[in-house]
C-alpha positions in Angstrom: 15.4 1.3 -13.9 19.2 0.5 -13.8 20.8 -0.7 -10.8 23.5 2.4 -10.8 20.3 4.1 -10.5 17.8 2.6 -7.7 20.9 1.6 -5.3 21.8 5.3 -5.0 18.1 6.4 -4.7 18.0 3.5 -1.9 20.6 5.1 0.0 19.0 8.3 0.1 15.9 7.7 1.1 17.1 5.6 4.1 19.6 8.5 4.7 16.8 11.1 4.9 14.2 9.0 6.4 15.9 7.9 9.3 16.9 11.3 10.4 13.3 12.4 11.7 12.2 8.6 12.8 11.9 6.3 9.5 13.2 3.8 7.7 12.6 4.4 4.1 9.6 2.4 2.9 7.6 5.4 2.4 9.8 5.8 -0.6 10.7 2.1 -1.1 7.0 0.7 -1.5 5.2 3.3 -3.9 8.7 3.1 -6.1 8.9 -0.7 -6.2 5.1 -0.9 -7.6 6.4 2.2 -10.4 9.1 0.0 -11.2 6.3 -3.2 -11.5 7.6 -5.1 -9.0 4.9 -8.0 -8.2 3.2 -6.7 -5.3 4.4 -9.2 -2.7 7.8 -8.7 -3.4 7.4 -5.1 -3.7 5.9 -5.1 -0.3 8.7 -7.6 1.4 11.5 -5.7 -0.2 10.2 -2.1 1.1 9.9 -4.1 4.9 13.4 -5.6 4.7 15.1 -2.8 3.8 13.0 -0.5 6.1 14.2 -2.9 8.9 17.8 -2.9 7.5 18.0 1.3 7.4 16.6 1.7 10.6 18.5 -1.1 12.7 21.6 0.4 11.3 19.9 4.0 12.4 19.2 2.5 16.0 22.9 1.4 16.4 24.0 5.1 16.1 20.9 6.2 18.1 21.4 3.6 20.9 25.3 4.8 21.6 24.1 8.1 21.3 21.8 7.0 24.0 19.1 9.0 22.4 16.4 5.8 22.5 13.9 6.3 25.4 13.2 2.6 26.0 10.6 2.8 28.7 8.4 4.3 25.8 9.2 2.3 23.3 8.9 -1.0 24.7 5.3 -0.7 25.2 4.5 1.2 21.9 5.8 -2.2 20.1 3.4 -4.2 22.7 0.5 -2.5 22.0 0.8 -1.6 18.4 1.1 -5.2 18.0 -2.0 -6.4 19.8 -4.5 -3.4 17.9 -2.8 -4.0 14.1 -4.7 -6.9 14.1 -8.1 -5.2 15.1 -7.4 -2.2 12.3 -7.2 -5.2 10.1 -10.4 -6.9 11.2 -11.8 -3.2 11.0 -11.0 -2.6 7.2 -14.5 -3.9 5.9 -16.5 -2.2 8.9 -15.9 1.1 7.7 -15.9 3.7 5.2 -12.4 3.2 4.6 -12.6 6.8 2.6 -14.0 8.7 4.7 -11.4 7.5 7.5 -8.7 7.8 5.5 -9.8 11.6 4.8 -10.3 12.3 8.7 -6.8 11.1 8.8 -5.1 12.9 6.0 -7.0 16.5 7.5 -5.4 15.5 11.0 -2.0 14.7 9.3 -2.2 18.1 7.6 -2.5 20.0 11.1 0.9 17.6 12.4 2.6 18.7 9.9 1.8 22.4 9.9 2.4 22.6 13.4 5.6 20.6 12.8 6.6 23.5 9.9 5.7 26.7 11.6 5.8 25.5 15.3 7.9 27.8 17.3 8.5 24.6 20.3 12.3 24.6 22.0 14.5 21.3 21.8 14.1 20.7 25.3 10.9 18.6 26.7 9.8 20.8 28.7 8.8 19.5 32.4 9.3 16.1 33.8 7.2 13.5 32.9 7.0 10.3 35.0 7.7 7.0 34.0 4.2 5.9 34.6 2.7 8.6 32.5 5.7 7.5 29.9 4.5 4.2 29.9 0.7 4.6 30.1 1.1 7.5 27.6 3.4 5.0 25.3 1.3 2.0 25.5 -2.4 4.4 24.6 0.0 5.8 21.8 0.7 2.2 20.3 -3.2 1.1 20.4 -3.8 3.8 18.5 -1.2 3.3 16.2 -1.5 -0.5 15.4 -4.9 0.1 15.0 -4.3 2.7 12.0 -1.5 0.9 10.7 -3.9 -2.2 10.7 -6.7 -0.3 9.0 -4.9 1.1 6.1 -1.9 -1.3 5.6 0.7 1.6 6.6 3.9 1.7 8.4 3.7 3.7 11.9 6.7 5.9 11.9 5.1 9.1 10.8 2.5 8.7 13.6 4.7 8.1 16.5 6.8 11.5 16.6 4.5 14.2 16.3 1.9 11.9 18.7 5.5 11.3 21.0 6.3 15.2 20.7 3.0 16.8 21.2 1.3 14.3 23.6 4.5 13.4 25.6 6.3 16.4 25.3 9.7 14.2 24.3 12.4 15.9 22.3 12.6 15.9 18.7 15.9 14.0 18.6 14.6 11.5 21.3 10.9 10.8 19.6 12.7 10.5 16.1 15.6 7.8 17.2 12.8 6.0 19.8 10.6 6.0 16.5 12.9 4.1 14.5 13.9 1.8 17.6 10.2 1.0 17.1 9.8 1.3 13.1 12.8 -1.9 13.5 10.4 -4.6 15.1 7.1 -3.4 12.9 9.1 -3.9 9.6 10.8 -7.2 10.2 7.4 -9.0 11.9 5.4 -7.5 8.8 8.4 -9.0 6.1 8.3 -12.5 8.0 5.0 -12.4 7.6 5.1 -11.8 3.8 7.9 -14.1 2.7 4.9 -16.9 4.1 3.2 -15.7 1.3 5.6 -15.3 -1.4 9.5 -15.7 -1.3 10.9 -12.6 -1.8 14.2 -11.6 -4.4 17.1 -12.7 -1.9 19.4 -11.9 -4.7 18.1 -8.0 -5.0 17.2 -7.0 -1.1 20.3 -8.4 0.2 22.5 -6.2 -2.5 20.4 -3.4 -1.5 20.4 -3.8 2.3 24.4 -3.0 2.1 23.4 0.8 0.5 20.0 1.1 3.5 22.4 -0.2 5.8 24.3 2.9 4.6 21.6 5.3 4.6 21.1 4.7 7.5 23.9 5.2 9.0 24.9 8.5 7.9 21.1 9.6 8.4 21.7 9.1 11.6 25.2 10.0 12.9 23.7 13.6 10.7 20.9 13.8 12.9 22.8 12.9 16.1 25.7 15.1 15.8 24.8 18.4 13.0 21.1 18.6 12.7 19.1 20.6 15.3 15.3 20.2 16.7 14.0 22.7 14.2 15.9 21.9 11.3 14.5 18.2 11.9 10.8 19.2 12.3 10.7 21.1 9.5 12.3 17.8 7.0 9.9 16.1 9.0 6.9 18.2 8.4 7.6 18.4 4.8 7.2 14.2 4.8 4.5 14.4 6.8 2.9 16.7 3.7 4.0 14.1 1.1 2.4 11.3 3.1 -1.3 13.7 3.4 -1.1 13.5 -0.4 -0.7 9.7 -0.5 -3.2 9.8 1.7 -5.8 11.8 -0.3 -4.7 9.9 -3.6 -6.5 6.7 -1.8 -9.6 8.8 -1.2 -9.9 10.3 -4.5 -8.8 7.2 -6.8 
C-alpha cells in the first residue's frame, strides 16, 4: 500500500478512535499484519502510534479538564500488576471458550451502548473512595484480560467506567485514553527489546496520529454529544466482538 494511502488511513483512525477513549491500534495492528508487516514490528508500530494519538488526545482532554485522575491513576496501577497474571493464565485455560464468554459480554456493552436511553450527566455523587476502590477492581480486571488475550484495554474501560461508576461519557472516554497512553508506550518499550522497530516509518507516521488525535479530540470536547459518542462507540465495540469471534472460530 502507498504511503499517500496508509498516512491518511493513519490519521483517521486516530481521529475516530480517540473520540470515544482509543488510540487507534484497533485499526493499526490487524492492518499492519494485512499489509505483511513482520509481526514484531507490526505490533511496536500499532503501540507507538497508539501512544502518539492518544497523548496528543490527552493534551486536548487534560485542558478541557475532562480527565478524572483519581480513577485513572489506579486503573494504570492495577492493570499493570494483573497483565502479567492474564499472561501466566493463557496456557491454564480454554483460551476459546474465554474468549467467547467475552465476545457474548462485549455484544451486551455494546447494545446497551447503541440503544441505551442513559443522560450525559453521572447521575449521583460518587465518593472518591468508591472512585478509587471502584477504579483500582476495574484495572485488575482489565490487566488481567488484556494479559490473557494480548489486547489493548481501551474498549473495556468506558462501558465498565460508565455503567459501574456511573462517570460521564465524555469523562470515561478522555480518562480512557489518559490511561490507553501509559499501556501503549510500556507494551512498545517492551517490544523494541525484542526487535528494533522501523524508526524511519513510525516516526513519519506519528506526525499524522499526532494529528488524529488531535482533531478527534478537540471534536469530541467541543461538537460531539454523550449519545452521539456512545453510539460511534457501540458500533467499535461491535467490530471488536467480531475480532473477537474470528479467534474462536479460526
Amino acid at each position: 500500500m502507498s504511503l499517500f494511502i496508509l498516512f491518511p488511513i493513519i490519521f483517521v483512525a486516530s481521529l475516530v478512535l480517540t473520540m470515544v477513549g482509543l488510540g487507534g491500534g484497533l485499526i493499526f495492528s490487524p492492518l499492519f499484519i494485512l499489509l505483511q508487516f513482520p509481526v514484531h514490528t507490526a505490533v511496536s508500530a500499532s503501540l507507538f502510534l497508539n501512544g502518539i494519538a492518544a497523548i496528543s488526545a490527552a493534551i486536548t482532554y487534560f485542558r478541557k479538564k475532562m480527565v478524572d485522575v483519581k480513577i485513572g491513576l489506579p486503573l494504570i496501577i492495577s492493570s499493570s500488576i494483573f497483565a502479567p497474571l492474564g499472561a501466566y493464565a493463557t496456557s491454564k485455560v480454554n483460551l476459546r471458550f474465554f474468549t467467547a464468554i467475552l465476545a457474548a459480554v462485549i455484544l451486551l456493552a455494546a447494545i446497551r451502548m447503541i440503544f441505551s436511553k442513559k443522560k450525559e450527566s453521572g447521575g449521583n455523587e460518587i465518593s472518591d473512595v468508591h472512585r478509587i476502590l471502584g477504579g483500582s477492581v476495574i484495572g485488575m480486571v482489565i490487566g488481567f484480560v488484556a494479559g490473557l488475550l494480548g489486547i489493548g484495554g481501551g474498549v473495556f474501560i468506558v462501558p465498565l467506567l460508565i455503567y459501574v461508576l456511573d462517570v460521564p461519557i465524555k469523562i470515561a472516554a478522555a480518562t480512557s485514553i489518559f490511561i490507553v497512553v501509559f499501556s501503549s508506550f510500556s507494551g512498545f518499550i517492551a517490544h523494541i527489546f525484542i526487535a528494533a522497530p522501523d524508526w524511519k516509518f513510525i516516526l513519519l507516521a506519528a506526525l499524522f496520529s499526532f494529528a488524529g488525535g488531535q482533531l478527534g479530540s478537540r471534536i469530541m470536547a467541543e461538537k460531539l454529544k454523550g449519545p452521539t459518542i456512545r453510539k460511534i462507540f457501540g458500533g467499535i465495540l461491535l467490530l471488536f466482538v467480531l475480532k473477537l469471534l474470528q479467534k474462536v472460530f479460526v
